[in-house]
C-alpha positions in Angstrom: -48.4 -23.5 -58.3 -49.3 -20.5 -61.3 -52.4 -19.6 -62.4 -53.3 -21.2 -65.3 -54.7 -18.0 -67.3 -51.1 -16.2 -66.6 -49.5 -16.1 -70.4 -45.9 -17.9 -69.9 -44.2 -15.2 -70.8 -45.1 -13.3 -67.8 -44.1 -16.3 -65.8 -40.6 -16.4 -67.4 -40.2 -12.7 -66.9 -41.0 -13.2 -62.6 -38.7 -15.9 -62.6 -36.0 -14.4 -64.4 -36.4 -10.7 -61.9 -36.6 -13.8 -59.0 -33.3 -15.7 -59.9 -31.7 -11.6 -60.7 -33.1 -10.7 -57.1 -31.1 -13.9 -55.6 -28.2 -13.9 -57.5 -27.9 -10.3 -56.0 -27.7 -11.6 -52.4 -24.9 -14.0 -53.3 -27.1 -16.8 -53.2 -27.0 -19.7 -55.8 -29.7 -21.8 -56.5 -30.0 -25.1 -58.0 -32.3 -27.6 -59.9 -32.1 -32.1 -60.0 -34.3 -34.1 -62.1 -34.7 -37.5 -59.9 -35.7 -39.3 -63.1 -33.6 -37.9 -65.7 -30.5 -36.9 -63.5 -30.0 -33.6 -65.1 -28.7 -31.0 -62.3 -29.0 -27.7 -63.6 -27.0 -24.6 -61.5 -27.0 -20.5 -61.4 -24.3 -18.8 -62.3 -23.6 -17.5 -58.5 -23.8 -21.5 -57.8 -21.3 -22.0 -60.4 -19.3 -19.1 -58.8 -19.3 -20.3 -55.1 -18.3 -23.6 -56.2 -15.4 -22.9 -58.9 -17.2 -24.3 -61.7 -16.5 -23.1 -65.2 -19.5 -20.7 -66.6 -19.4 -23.2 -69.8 -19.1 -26.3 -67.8 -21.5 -29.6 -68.0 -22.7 -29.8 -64.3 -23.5 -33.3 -62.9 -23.6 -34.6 -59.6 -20.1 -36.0 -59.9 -18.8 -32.7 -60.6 -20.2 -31.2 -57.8 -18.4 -34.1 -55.5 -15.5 -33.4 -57.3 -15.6 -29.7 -56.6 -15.6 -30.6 -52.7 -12.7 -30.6 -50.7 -11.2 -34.1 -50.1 -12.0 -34.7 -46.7 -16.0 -33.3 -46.7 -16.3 -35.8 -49.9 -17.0 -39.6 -48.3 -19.9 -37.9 -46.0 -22.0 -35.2 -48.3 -21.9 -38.3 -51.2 -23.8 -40.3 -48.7 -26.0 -37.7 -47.8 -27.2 -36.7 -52.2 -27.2 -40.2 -52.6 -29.8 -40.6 -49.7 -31.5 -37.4 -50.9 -31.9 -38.7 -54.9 -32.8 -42.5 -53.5 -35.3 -41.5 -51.2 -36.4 -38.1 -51.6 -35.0 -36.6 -48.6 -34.3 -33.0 -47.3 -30.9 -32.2 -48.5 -28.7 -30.0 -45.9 -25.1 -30.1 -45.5 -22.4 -27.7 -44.7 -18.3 -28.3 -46.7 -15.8 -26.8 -48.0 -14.8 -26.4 -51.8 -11.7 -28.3 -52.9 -10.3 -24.8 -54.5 -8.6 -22.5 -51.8 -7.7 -19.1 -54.0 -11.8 -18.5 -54.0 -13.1 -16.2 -51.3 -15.2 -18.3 -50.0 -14.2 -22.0 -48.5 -17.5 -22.6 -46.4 -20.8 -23.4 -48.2 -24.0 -25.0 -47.2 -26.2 -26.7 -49.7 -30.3 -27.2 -48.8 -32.9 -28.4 -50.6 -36.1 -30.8 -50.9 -38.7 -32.4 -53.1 -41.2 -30.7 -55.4 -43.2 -32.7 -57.5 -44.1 -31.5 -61.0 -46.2 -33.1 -63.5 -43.4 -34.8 -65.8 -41.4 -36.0 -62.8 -40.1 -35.0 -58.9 -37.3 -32.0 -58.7 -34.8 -31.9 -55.9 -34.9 -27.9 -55.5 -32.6 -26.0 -53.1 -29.9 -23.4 -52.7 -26.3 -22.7 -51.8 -25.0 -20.2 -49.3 -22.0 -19.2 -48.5 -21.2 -19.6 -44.8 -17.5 -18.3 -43.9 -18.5 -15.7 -42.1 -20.8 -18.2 -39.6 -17.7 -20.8 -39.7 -15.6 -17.9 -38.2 -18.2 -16.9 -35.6 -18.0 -20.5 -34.6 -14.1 -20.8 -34.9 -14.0 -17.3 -32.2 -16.7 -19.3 -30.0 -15.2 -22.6 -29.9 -11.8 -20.1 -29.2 -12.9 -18.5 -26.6 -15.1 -21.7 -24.9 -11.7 -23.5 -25.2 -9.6 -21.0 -23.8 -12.6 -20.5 -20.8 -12.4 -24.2 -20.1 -8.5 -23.9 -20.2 -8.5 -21.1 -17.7 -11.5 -23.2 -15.5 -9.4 -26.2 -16.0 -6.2 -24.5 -14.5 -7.9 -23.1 -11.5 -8.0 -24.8 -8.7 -11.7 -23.5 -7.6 -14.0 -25.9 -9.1 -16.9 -24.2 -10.9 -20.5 -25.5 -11.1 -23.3 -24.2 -13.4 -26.9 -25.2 -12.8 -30.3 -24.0 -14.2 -33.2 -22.6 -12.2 -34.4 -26.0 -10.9 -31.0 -26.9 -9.4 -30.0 -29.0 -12.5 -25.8 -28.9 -13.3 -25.5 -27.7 -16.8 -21.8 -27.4 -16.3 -19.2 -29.4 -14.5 -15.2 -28.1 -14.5 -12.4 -30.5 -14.3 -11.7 -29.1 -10.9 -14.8 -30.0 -9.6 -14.3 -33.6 -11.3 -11.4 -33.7 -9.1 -12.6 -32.3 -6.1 -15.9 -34.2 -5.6 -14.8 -37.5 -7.7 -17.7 -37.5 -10.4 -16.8 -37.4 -13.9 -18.4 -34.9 -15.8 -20.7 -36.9 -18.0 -22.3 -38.6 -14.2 -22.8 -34.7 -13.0 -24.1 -33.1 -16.1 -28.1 -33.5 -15.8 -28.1 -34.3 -12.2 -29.5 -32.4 -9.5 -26.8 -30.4 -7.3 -28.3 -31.7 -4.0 -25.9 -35.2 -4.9 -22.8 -33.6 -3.7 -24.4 -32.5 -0.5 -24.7 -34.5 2.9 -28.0 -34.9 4.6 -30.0 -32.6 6.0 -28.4 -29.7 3.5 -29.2 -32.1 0.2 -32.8 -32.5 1.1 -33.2 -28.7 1.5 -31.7 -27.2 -1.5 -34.3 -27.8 -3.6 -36.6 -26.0 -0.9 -34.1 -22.7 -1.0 -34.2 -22.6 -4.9 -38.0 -22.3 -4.9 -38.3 -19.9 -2.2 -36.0 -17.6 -3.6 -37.7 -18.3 -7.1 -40.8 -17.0 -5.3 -39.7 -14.5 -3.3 -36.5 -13.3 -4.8 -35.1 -13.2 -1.0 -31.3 -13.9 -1.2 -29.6 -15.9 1.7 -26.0 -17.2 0.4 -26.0 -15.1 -3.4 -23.2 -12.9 -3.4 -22.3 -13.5 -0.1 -19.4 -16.4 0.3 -19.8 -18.8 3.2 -18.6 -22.1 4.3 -20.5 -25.7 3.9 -19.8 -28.8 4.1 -19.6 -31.0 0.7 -20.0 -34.6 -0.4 -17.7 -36.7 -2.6 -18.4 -39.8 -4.7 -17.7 -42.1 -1.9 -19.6 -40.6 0.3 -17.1 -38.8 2.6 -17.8 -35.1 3.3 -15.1 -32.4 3.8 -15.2 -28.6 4.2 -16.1 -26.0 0.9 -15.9 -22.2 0.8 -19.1 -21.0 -1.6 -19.4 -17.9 -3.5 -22.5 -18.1 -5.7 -23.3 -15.5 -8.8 -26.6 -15.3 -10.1 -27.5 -14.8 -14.2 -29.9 -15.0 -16.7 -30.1 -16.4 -20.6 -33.3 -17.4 -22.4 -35.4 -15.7 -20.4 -34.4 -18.5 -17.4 -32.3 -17.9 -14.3 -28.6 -20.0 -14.1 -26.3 -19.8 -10.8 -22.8 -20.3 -10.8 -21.3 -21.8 -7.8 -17.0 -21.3 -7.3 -16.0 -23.8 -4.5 -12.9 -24.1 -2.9 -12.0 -27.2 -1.0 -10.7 -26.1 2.4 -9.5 -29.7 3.9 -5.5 -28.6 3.1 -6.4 -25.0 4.6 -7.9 -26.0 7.6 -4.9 -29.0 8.0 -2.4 -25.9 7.4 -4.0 -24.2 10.4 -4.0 -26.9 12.3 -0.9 -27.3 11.5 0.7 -23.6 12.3 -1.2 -23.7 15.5 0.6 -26.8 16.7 3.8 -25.0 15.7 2.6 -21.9 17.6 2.2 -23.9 20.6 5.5 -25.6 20.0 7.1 -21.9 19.4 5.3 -20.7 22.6 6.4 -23.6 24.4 10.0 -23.6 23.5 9.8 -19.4 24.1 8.9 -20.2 28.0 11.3 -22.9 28.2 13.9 -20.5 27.4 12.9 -17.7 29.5 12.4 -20.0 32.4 16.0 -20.8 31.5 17.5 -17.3 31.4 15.6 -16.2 34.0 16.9 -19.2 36.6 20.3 -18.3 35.1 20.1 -14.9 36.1 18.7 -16.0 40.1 21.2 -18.5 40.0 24.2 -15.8 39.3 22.3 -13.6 41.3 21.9 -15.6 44.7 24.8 -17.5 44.3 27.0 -14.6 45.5 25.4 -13.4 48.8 24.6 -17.6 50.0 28.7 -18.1 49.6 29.3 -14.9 51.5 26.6 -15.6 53.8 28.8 -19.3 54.5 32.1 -17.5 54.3 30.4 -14.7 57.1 29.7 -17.7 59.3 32.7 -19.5 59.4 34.7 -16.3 60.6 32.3 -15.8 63.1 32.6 -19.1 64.0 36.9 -18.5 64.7 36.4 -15.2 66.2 34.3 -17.0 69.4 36.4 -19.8 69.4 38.4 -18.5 72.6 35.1 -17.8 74.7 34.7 -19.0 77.7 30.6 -18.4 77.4 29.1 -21.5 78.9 26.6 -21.2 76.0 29.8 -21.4 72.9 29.0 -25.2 72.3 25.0 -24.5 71.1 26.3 -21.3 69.5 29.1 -22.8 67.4 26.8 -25.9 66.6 24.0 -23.6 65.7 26.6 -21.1 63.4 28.1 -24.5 61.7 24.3 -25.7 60.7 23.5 -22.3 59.2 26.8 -22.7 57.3 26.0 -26.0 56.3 22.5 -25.0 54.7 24.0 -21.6 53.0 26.2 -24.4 51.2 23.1 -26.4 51.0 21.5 -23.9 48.9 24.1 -23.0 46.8 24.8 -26.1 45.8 20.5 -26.4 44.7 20.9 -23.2 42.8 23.7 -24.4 40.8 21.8 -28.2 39.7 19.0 -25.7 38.9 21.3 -23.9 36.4 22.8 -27.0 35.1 19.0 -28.7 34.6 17.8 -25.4 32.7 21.3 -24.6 30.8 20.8 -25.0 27.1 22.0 -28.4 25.9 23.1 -29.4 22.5 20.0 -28.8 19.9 19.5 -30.9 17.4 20.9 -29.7 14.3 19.7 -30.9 10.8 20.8 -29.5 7.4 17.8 -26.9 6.6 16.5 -25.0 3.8 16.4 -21.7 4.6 13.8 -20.6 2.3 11.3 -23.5 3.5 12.4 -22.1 7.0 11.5 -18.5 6.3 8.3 -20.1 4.4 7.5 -21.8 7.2 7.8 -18.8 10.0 5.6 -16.5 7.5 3.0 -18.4 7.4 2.9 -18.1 11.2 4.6 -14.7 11.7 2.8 -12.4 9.0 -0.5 -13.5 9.5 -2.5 -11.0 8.6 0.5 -8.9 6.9 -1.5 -8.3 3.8 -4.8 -7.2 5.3 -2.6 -4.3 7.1 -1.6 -3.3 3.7 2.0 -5.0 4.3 4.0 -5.6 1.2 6.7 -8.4 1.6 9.4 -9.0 -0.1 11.4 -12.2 0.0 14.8 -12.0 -2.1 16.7 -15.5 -1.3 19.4 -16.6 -2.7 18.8 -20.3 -3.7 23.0 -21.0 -4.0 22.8 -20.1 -0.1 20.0 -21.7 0.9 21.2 -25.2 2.9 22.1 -24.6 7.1 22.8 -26.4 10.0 20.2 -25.1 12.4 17.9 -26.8 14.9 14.1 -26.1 12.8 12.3 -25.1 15.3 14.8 -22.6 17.2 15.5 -20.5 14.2 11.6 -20.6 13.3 11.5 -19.0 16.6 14.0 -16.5 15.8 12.2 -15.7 12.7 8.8 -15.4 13.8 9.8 -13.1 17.0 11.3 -11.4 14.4 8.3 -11.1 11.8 6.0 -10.1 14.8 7.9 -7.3 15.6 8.7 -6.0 12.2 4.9 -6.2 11.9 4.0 -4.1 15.3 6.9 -1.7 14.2 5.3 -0.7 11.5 1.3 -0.3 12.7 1.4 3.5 12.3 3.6 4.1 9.2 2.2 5.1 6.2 4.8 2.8 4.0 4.6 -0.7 5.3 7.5 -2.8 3.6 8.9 -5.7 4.8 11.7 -7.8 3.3 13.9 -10.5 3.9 17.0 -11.9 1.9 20.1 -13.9 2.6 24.1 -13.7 1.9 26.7 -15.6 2.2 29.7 -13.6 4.5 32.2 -16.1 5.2 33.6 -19.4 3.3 30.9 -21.0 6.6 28.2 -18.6 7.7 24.7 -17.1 6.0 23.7 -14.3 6.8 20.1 -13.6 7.0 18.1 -10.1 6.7 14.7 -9.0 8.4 14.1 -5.5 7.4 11.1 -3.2 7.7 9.8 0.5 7.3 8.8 1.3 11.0 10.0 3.8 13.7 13.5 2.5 13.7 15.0 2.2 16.7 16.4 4.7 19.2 19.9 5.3 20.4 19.1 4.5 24.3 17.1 1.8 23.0 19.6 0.2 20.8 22.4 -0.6 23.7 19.8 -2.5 25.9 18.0 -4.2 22.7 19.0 -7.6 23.3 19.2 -7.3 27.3 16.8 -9.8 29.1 13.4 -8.3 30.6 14.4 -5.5 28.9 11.1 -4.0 26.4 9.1 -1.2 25.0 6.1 -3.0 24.9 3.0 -2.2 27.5 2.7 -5.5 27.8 6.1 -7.1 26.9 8.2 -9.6 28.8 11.5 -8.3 27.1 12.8 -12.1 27.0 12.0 -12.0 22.6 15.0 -10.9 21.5 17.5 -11.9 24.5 16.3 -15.5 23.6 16.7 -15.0 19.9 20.2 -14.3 19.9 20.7 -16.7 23.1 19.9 -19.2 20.5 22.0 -17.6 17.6 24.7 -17.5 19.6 24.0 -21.2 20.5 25.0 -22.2 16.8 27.9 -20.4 16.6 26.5 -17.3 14.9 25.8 -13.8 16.1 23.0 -10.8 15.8 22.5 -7.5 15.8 20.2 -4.6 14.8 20.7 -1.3 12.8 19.0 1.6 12.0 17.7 2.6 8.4 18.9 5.3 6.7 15.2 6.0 5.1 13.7 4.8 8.5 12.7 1.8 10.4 15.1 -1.2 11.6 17.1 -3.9 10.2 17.9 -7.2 12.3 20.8 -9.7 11.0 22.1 -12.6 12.5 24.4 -15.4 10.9 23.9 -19.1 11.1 26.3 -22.1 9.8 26.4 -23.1 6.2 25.7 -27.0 6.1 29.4 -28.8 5.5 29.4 -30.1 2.0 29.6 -33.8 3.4 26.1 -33.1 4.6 24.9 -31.8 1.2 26.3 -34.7 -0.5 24.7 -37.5 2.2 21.4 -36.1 1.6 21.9 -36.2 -1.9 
């Protein structure tokens, strides 16, 4: 409203410095009669909207100016505006893409005058906000790519233990969809008692500020859907927005972890078992060769004696030849035990099964370099896939491999490079052969000749049966191994095992 005594000319003169002063700022303005229908625009509105300077402006103009698309939905909102007086405020584009600017917003409402009521607004131009959102939506899409790709799930919630964000991992992982989890309290996906204390922990440390499990990652126990519970590692992150505290919770879903460790130490046991098997085996070898010797010269000793006093007239002869003939007869005896006991403990056929040797070598890491990568170990696995399929009994060669990892690994404790690789070759039209090599000590000349001798070792505590056994069972299918020095330092152990026959391939096939 003016004042009354203010001479019109003034008021002409303010408005025009008024409309100068926001033409300036690249804002247009704009003026509807409800009753008469006459739409009046500024010349920077006729500019942002590719209107003609000249051009009769009307409300089907202006639709007309609008890019195809925006057109059905800002009609109905200037028809709902003119009808019923309504705030006017919509965001399209203009039709014509050689202006500068694609993106406007239109708003507007009612003022009442004397001779009739005025729809009264303005038009901005808002590229520069579309592309702000364009970069945000890009980046919140590529951030929910990323959080949908890893296979942590990731939880958001607010300072009262409400989830404000819910990744598709964590749909996965805990069964809820994220339109159930948003707006629920994060004490659903934990069992009793741990669920009916969060709530407690949040409020203490809002009072307190004393952390417990922020920053530091720890293992829990979470709740699906269903109901069942399974094992979580949590890492919690603290932040702020708004002036409100918001804690982001990374959970990784252990059950497969924990089943692969129960797993590798049921193979360990197997491994172990199998290792004392086989020393029991060479070691009763060894007695057997051994004591075989002196019992059949010990029998051989008594039947000679037995012929040299068989012309004796001693009254005693007949107790002495009986008691000579028994002590023959239990020399025999015993040979005759120590050779069942080397049959019973001589290494039958294995059972042999067409084997990937990668899964193989996979397989014995996971066992063998536990630990490798804490010790600053780098590995290096270069297998050939077109080699890959043997004939080997699974468990043997594991053994093989994992003596061989172990060592390779204790080999190289002190060494300031710690490498250790492992690759395959084919040698022969029927045999792979198969690499363990590392950066350690290497191995000495006197050492080298009694490597693979039984209860030989240069361990404190070693049996020296490892490597005997490993190439016993090498040998066993038909291959061979040996060791070398490195030129640049530490050792390199190879042994050869059967390509599977190509019959095999194709029956598994």
């Amino acid at each position: 409203m003016t004042d009354s005594t203010t001479p019109s000319s003034e008021i002409s003169a303010r408005d025009r410095r008024l409309q100068q002063g926001i033409d300036s700022y690249g804002v247009g303005t704009w003026d509807f009669n409800r009753t008469t229908h006459e739409l009046v625009w500024s010349t920077t509105t006729r500019k942002l909207l590719g209107a003609a300077p000249d051009a009769p402006v009307s409300v089907d103009l202006f639709i007309n100016l609008i890019d195809p698309e925006d057109r059905d939905r800002i009609r109905a909102a200037v028809d709902r505006s003119i009808g019923h007086g309504d705030n006017l405020d919509i965001t399209f584009r203009v039709a014509d893409k050689s202006l500068d600017k694609h993106w406007l917003r239109a708003r507007g409402g009612l003022v009442h005058d004397t001779d009739a009521d005025y729809l009264c607004g303005i038009v901005l131009d808002i590229d520069e906000q579309k592309e702000l959102e364009r970069e945000l939506r890009l980046q919140q899409n590529q951030l929910r790519s990323i959080l949908d790709t890893v296979p942590d799930a990731m939880i958001l919630i607010d300072g009262r233990g409400i989830m404000r964000f819910f990744s598709s991992a964590a749909e996965r992982m805990f069964g809820l969809s994220e339109q159930e989890a948003i707006g629920q309290n994060i004490s659903m996906l934990m069992p009793r008692p741990d669920a009916t204390r969060h709530d407690n922990y949040i409020g203490r440390y809002r009072s307190t500020g004393e952390r417990h499990i922020i920053g530091i990652g720890r293992i829990v126990t979470g709740q699906r859907k269903d109901g069942s519970t399974f094992p979580i590692h949590l890492s919690i992150g603290e932040m702020e927005s708004g002036g409100e505290k918001y804690f982001t919770g990374f959970i990784r879903d252990l059950t497969e972890y924990q089943q692969t460790q129960a797993r590798l130490h049921e193979l360990q046991a197997e491994l172990v078992h199998v290792s004392r098997l086989t020393a029991m085996g060479e070691m009763a070898s060894a007695l057997a060769h051994e004591l075989n010797q002196p019992l059949s010269a010990i029998s051989n000793y008594m039947k000679g004696s037995r012929r040299l006093l068989a012309g004796s007239t001693d009254p005693q002869m007949p107790k002495i030849e009986s008691a000579m003939e028994r002590a023959a007869e239990q020399a025999l005896r015993a040979g005759q035990i120590i050779r069942r006991l080397r049959d019973f403990v001589a290494r039958g056929e294995s059972e042999k099964r067409v084997e990937s040797l990668a899964k193989l070598i996979e397989e014995a890491g996971a066992l063998g370099l536990t630990g490798a990568r804490e010790q600053g170990v780098v590995l290096r696995f270069s297998l050939d896939p077109e080699n890959d399929m043997v004939l080997v009994d699974r468990v043997q060669i594991q053994q093989v491999l994992v003596n061989l990892f172990r060592n390779a690994l204790e080999a190289m404790a002190k060494s300031e490079r710690r490498e250790l690789t492992a690759s395959n070759r084919r040698v022969a039209d029927d045999m792979i052969e198969v690499t363990v090599s590392d950066t350690g000590a290497g191995i000495p000349d006197d050492v080298k000749v009694k490597l693979f001798q039984t209860f030989f070792t240069t361990k404190d505590t070693g049996m020296g049966v490892g490597l005997s056994i490993s190439r016993s069972i090498i040998e066993a299918h038909g291959g061979r191994m040996w060791a070398e020095t490195n030129p640049a330092g530490g050792a390199t152990f190879r042994f050869t095992l059967p390509m599977a026959p190509v019959e095999d391939l194709n029956d598994g096939s």
